[in-house]
N, C-alpha and C positions, 0 to 999 in steps of 0.2 A: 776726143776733140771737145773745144769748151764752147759754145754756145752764150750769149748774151743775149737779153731780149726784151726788150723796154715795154712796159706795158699799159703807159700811159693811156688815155681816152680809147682802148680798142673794148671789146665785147666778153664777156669773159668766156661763152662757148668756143669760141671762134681761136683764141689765143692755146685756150687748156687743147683743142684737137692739134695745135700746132707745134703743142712741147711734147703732147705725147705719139706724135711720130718721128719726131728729134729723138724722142729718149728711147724708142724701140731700134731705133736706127733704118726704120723704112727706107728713110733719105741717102742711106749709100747706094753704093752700088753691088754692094757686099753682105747685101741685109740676110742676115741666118733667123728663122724665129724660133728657131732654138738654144738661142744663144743671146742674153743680156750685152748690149756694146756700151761700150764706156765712153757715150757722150755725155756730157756735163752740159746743163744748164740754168744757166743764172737770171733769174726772172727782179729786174728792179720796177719800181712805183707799180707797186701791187695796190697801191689805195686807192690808185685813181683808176681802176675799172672798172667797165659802165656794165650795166646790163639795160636790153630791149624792152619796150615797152612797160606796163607797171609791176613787171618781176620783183623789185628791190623790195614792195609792200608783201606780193604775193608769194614767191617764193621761200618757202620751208625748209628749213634744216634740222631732220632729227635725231634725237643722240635717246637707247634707251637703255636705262642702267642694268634690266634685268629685274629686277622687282617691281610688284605691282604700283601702278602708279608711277613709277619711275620713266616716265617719255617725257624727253624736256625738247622744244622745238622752239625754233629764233629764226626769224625773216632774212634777207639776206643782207637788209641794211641794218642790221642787231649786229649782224656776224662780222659785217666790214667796217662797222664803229668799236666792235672791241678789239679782234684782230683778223686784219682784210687779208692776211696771208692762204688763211681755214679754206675762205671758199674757194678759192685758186685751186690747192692744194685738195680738196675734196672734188671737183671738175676734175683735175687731170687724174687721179686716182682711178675715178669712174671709166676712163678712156684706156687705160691698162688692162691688159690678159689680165686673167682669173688666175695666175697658176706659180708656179713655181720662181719664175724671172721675176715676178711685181717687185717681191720684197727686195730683190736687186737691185731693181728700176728707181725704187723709190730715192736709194740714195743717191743717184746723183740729182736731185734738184733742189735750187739754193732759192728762195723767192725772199725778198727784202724789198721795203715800204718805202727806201730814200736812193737818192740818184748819191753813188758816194762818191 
């Protein structure tokens, strides 16, 4: 089943725990958690999500390459001026099992920046 889901002025925690029980399939009535279901969904105006209070200064994002010195870290308003897809997309990750399905799960979710 395919899923749409507009993501204009909402919250980004609020949203990312919303696709990631869509994409577990919580929401049937059929839910196995053994078993990746093949809901699709399509997340548009991924730029215009807000986040609470002064997270967008304070909130960190780190990536580290594995060699010394190598930890490069960007705020979350760094992250949503280069591409505001990352922190959607790193939220609903973090809301996914650890295990075997993620890699499944991962691919159905499409998130794009314009109402087309």
């Amino acid at each position: 089943m395919k899923y749409k889901i507009d993501a204009s002025g909402k919250i980004l925690g609020r949203i990312a725990s919303e696709i990631a029980i869509i994409l577990r399939g919580k929401n049937d009535p059929k839910f196995m958690p053994n078993f990746a279901s093949k809901n699709c969904v399509e997340v548009i105006n991924a730029k215009y999500i807000k986040v609470s209070g002064n997270k967008a200064e304070s909130k960190t994002y780190y990536r580290y390459s594995g060699y010394p010195g190598g930890i490069k870290k960007k705020t979350f308003a760094n992250l949503q001026d280069q591409d505001s897809r990352k922190a959607l997309r790193k939220a609903i990750f973090g809301m996914l099992p650890v295990n075997k399905l993620r890699s499944k799960i991962k691919k159905y979710i499409i998130i794009t920046n314009s109402n087309r």
